[in-house]
N, C-alpha and C positions, 0 to 999 in steps of 0.2 A: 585471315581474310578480312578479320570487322577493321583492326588494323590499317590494310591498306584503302579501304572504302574512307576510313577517315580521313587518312593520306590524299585524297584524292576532292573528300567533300561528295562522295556519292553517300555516304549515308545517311545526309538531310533525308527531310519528309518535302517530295514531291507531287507536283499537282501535275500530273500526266494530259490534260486536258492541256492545259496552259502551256506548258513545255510546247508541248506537239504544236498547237498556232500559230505561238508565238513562232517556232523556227520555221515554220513554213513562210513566214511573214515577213522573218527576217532577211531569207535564202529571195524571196522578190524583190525586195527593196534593195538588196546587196550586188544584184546580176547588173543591172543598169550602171550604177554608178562603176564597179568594176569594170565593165567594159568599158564606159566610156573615158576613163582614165587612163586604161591601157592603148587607147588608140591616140588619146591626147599626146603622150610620153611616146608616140613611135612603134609600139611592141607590138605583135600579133594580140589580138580579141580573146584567145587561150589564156595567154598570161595573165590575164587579171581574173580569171575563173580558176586560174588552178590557183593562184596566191588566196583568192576569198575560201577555198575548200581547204587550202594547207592549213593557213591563218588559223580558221575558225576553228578547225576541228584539233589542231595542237594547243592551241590556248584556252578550248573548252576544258581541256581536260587537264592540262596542265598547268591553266593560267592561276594569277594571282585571287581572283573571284568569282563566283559563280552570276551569271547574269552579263558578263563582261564578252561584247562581241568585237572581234577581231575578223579584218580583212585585207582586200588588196586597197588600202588609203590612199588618197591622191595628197595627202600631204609629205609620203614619204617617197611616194612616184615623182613629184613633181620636182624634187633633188636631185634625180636621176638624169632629167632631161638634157642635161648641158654633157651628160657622159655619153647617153646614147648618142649623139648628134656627131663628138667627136671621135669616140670609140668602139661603138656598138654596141651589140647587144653580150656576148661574152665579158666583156669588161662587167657591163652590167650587173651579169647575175655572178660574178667572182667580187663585188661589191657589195651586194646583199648578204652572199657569203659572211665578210669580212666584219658587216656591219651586227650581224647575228651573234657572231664571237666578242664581240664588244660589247654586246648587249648582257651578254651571260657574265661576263667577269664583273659588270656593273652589278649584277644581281649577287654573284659571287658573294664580293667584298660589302656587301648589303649598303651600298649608294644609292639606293632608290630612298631610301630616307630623308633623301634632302629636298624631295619635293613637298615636306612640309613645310618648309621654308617659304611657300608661295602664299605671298597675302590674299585673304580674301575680293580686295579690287582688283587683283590679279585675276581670282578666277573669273570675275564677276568679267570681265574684260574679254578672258577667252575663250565663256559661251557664247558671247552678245558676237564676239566676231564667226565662230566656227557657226551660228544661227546663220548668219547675214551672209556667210559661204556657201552654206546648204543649200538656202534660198536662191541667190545669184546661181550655183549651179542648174538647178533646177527650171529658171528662166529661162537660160543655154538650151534646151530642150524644142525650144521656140521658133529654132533656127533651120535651114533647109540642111538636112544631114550634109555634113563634109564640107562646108559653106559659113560665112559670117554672114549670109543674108536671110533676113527671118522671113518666117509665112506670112502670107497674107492668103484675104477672099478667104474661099469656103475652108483648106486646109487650116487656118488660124480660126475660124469660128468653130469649128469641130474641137478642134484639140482642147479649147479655153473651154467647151462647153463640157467637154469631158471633164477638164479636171475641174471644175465648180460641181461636178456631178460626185466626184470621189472624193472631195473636202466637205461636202453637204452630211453623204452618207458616214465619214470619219468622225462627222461633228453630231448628225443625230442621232448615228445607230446607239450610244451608252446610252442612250436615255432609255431604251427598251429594253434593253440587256447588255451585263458587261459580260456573260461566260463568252464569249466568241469576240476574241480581238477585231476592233470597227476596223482597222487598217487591211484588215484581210476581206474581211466582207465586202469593204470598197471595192479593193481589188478583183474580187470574184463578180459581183454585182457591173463593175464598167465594162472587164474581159465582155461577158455573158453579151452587154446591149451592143457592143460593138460583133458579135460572133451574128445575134441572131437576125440584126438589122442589116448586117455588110456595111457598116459603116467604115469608110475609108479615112484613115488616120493612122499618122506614123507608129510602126510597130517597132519589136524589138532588133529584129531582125534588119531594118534601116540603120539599127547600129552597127550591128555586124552578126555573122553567123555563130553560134554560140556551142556545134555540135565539134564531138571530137573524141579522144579516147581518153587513156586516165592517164594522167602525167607520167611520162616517161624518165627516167635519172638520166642523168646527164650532167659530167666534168666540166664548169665552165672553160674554155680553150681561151687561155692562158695561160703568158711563160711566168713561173714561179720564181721570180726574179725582182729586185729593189728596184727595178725603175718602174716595174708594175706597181708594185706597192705603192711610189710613191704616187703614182695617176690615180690609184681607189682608196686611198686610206683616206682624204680629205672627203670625200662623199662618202664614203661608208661610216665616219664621225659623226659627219651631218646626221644622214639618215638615220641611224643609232640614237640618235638624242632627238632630233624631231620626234622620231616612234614614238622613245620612252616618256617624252615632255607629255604628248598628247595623252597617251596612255595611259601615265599614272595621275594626271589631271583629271581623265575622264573615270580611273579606277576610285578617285575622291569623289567625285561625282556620284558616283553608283554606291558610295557608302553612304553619303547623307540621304541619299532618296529611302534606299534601303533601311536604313539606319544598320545596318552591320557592319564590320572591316573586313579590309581587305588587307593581303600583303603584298607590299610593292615589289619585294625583292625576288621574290618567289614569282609574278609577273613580268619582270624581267627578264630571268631566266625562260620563260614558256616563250614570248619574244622574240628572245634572243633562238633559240631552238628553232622555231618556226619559222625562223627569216632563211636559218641555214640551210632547211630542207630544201625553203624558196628556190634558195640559189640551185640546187642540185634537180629540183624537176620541173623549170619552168616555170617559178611562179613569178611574180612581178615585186615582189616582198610587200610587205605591207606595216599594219599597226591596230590598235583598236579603234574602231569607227565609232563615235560618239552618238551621225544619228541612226545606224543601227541598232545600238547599244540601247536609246531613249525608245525605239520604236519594242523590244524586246521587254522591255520593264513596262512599259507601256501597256502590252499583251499579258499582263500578270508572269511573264518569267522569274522566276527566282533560284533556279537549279541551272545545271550546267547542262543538262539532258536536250535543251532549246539550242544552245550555238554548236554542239553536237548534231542535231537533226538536221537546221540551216546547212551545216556542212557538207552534211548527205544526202540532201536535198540539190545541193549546188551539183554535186558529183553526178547525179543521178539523173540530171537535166542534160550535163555534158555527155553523160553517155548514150542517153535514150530520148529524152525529154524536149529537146531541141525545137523539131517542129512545133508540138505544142503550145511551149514559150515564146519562139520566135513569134508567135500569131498575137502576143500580151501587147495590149496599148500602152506606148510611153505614157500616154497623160493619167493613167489611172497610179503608175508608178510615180510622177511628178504630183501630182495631187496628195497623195500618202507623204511626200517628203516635205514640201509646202506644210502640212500639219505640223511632221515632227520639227520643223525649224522653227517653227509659232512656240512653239510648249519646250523646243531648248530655250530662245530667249529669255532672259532672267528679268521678267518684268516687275520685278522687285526693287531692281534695281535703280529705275525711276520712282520708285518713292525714297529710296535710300540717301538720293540726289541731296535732300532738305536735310541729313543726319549727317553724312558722311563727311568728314575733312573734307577741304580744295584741293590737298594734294592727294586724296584717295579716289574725287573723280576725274584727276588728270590723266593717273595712275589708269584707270577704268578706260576712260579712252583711247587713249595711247595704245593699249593693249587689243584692244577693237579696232583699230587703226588698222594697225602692223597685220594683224591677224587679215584684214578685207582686201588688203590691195597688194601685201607684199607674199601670201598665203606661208607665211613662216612663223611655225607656231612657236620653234623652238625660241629664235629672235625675239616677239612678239615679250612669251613669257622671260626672258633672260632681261631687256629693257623694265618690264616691269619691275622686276624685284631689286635689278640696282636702284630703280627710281625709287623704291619704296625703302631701301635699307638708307637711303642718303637723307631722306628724309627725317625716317626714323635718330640716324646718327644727328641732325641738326637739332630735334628738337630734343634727344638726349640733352646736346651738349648745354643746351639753353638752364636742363634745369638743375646744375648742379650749384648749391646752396654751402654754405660755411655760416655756424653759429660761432662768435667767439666768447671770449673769455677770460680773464688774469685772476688766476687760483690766489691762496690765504699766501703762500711761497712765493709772489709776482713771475709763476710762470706763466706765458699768456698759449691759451689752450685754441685748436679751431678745429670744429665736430664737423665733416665733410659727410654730405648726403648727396648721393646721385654718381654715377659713374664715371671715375677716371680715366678718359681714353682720345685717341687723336682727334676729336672733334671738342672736347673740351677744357684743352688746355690752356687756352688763350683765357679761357674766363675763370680757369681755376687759380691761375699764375696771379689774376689782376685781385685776389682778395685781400694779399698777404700785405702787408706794410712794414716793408723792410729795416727800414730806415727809425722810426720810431715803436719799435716791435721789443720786447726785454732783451734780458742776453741768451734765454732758454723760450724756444718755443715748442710746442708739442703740435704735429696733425695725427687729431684721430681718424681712423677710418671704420669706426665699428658699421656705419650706416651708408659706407659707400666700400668701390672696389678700385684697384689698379688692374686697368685694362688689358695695356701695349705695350709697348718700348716707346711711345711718344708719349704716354705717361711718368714712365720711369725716367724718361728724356726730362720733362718737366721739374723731377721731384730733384736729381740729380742737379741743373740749372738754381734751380731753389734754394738749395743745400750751398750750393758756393756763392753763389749773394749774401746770405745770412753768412757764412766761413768770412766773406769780406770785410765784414761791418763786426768780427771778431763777436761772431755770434752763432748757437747751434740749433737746428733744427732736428726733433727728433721724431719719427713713425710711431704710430701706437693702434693696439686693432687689428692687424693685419690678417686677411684670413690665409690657410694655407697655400692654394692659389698662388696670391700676390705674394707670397712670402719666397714660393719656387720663381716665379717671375723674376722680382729681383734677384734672387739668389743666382741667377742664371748670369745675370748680367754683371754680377759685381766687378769685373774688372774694367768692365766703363767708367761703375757710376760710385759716389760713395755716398751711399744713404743711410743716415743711422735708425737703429728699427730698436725701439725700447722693450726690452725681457718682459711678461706678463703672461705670468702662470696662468690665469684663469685663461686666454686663449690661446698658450704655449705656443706665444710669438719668440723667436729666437731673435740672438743678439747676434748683431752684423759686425 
């Protein structure tokens, strides 16, 4: 039994207080944005309550971290909308499906690794944008339900005065106490003024009716056939990788706050799980919500027992709780996200401005860009890290260095420092002097490496200009690596590589 408690991460020490708040906190702040995604993307107002209750409560328990909240996302809804529009809603959730099965072999084959690979302007990029999301959504709110035309007169002064009343309360209640999450208190404290005054102001229920039973199973109806496949596998790709982009983006996140780890690959899988059920009872799929996630941590969550309760909390609204909810003011719910979008921004970032390379705050914008206007997070982060890896490759190639040398023997020697690969061949090729060079040269490489085959291309070219001039160049240093590298290539290239016991270089 103690066993699978570990398996699981329920044997931490739990703060039951915290837990409990925080999911109640989270299960409010989650119903609105759900909904109102689900009706964005076309779907019945269901679908995105049953995806926030699948979501939350498979990945509480299965996911990669504890504190980590998962929902119906409109970043992974909003890839759907060009399917819904041409093929409905069954296409749909046989896409979610598909996209869930992808997600688990990702996790499988342990590829959530690579989103180490994301540089820190990167991140820095795609909270400043997923902030400036939250926020713009949040604005949206503003508007006359089901309309682009906003309030005005008394319904716009009400609601603005509301939510200056839940961002007042968010921002002074820690000062008196932090045991009871200030997001909830808001929330309790605006419902209560708006209940006992009659104050008239858009409620939940101008979103849509939230009441209903417990997700039904249900076969996406679809023919099992390659011409299907091939209309959802492109959007089930997508969605599979926006989720996991965000995801394990937002799974870093939650480890530097926390200072703990997380495991990506094991996230993945819960994911991937959760998406599939998606498809099978109605849910609209989803991903981890970052500012659910921020608002949870926020509440002192640190156990998984908080996205667990949120989950049951959701369910329990859909089955009974309706009325109740239906009567919660948008603005006390826009007011609380308003906060968590202020405290995702990484205002850090602006002083980092004065530190950082030029091409790491291009790299930061760009990423914030893509993230505000094109709402693709996967895109967003995938431009970052070529820009950052090309980068990288440029100023590699810049700095690799050659000492030379003519030994007591007049062989003439040249000590390569910095990496041999297709970015700096051009400057490694211009060191050598061919022409006035002895008849024996040596490169060592004890302090550099061979990268590529546009390296080995290099060393190869090198080798026959010196053969020309009835001269020979030989390798020395080579670490094992480089040594299978060329060894791989030899029927290309002919490179000679000098015997040297002490690094049991072999002779070519």
């Amino acid at each position: 039994m103690q066993k699978v408690l570990n398996l699981f991460d329920f044997s931490q020490k739990v703060n039951y207080k915290n837990e409990i708040f925080a999911g109640l906190t989270v299960a409010m702040t989650m119903i609105p944005e759900s909904l109102s995604f689900a009706i964005l993307a076309g779907f019945s107002p269901l679908t995105g309550l049953y995806a926030a209750f699948i979501m939350g409560l498979i990945t509480a328990i299965l996911g990669g971290r504890p504190g980590l909240i998962s929902g119906g996302a409109g970043a992974t809804v909003i890839v759907l909308i060009p399917l819904m529009i041409s093929h409905g809603i069954e296409y749909v959730f046989a896409t979610i499906v598909l996209a869930g099965v992808i997600q688990i072999i990702i996790g499988i084959f342990k590829l959530g690794k690579f989103i180490r690979l994301v540089p820190q302007s990167v991140m820095y990029g795609f909270v400043n944008g997923l902030a400036i999301v939250i926020f713009m959504s949040q604005i949206n709110q503003l508007k006359v339900q089901g309309t682009d035309n906003w309030l005005s007169g008394n319904p716009l002064y009400t609601m603005l005065g509301l939510i200056a009343l839940t961002i007042c309360v968010v921002f002074i209640f820690p000062k008196f106490t932090k045991k009871i999450p200030a997001s909830l208190v808001a929330i309790a404290v605006t419902f209560a003024l708006v209940i006992v005054f009659g104050i008239q102001t858009k409620t939940v229920n101008d979103i849509a009716n939230i009441g209903g039973g417990f997700p039904p199973f249900h076969i996406p109806n679809v023919a099992l056939s390659f011409e299907v496949l091939k209309v959802i596998f492109p959007f089930a790709l997508i969605m599979s990788t926006v989720g996991l982009t965000e995801g394990l983006l937002t799974l870093n996140l939650v480890d530097e706050i926390t200072n703990t780890k997380g495991n990506s690959n094991r996230e993945c899988i819960a994911q991937g799980t959760a998406n599939i059920l998606n498809g099978f009872f109605f849910g609209m799929g989803g991903c981890p919500m970052i500012a659910q996630t921020l608002v949870n941590l926020s509440a002192g969550a640190r156990a998984r027992l908080s996205g667990i309760i949120a989950a049951l909390v959701i369910l329990l609204i859909i089955l009974f709780g309706a009325p109740v909810i239906g009567k919660m003011p948008v603005a006390a719910l826009v007011g609380v996200m308003i906060m968590v979008s202020v405290g995702t921004f990484e205002w850090a970032s602006f002083k980092a401005i004065k530190r950082f390379p030029k091409s790491d705050i291009f790299v930061m914008i760009v990423v914030t860009l893509i993230t505000v206007f094109l709402h693709n997070l996967a895109l967003a982060v995938l431009i970052g890290v070529v820009i950052s890896a090309l980068v990288f490759a440029w100023e590699s190639a810049k700095r690799i260095r050659a000492r030379k040398f003519v030994d007591d023997e007049g062989v003439k020697h040249y000590e390569i420092f910095g990496p041999l690969f297709f970015g700096s061949t051009t400057a490694f090729a211009e060191k050598f002097d061919v022409m006035d060079d002895p008849e024996e040269v040596i490169i060592d490489f004890k302090e550099s490496r061979v990268v590529d085959m546009s390296a080995i291309d290099i060393l190869n070219k090198l080798t026959e200009r010196y053969n020309t001039q009835g001269k020979t160049i030989r390798l020395k240093h080579l670490s094992p690596d480089c040594r299978r590298l060329i060894k791989n290539a030899e029927n290309v290239v002919d490179i000679n590589i000098i015997e040297d016991p002490e690094y049991g270089v072999l002779k070519n």
